[in-house]
N, C-alpha and C positions, 0 to 999 in steps of 0.2 A: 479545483478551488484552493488549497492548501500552498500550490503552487504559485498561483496568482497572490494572495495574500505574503507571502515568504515573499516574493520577487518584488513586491511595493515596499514592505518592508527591508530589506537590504538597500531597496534605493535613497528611502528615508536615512538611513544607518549613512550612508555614503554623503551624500549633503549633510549631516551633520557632521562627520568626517571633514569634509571640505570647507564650512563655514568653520570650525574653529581650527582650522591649521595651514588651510589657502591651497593645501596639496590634495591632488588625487594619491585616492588609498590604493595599494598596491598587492594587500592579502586581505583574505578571511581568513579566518578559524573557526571554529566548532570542532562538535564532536564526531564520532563515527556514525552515530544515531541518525544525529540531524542530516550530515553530508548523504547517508544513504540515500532518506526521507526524498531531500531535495535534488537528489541526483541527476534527473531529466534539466536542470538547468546546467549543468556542469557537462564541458566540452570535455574531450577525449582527452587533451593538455591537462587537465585538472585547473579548468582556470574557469573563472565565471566573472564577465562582463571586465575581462581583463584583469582580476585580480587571481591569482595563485589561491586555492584552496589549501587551507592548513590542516590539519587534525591536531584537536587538545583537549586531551583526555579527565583533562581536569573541569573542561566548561561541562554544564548541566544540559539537556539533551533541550534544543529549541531555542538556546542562547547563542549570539553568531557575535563578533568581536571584528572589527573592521580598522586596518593601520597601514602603516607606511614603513619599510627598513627596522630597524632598531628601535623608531624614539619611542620613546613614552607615553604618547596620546592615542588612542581607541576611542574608538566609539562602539559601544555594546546594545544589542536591542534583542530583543525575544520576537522569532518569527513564528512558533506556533505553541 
């Protein structure tokens, strides 16, 4: 169940990602916590739905952070 809802939410996170910057996102982040959590959707590459998983230590545990390269725009949503 936690799963299912985390993996709607990440895709929410990603279209809102894509409507405000016209780009597909390229990483997540989160923390160690969360990555565990939702680890059964994370390939072997550390990548989930083609994006690189990050680890950052400073996000709060169930916050995920969705971007592209360097710039500036994220898009942040709480998946549990």
């Amino acid at each position: 169940m936690v799963l299912t809802v985390a993996k709607e939410k990440i895709n929410e996170c990603k279209l809102k990602f894509t409507d405000a910057t016209l780009f597909m996102p390229n990483y997540i982040k989160m923390n160690l916590y969360t990555r565990s959590t939702i680890s059964e959707l994370i390939n072997e590459k550390g990548k989930l739905d083609d994006m690189q998983v990050l680890i950052d230590y400073d996000l709060e545990p169930g916050i995920v952070c969705i971007g592209m390269g360097q710039g500036p725009t994220i898009s942040t949503i709480k998946i549990f």
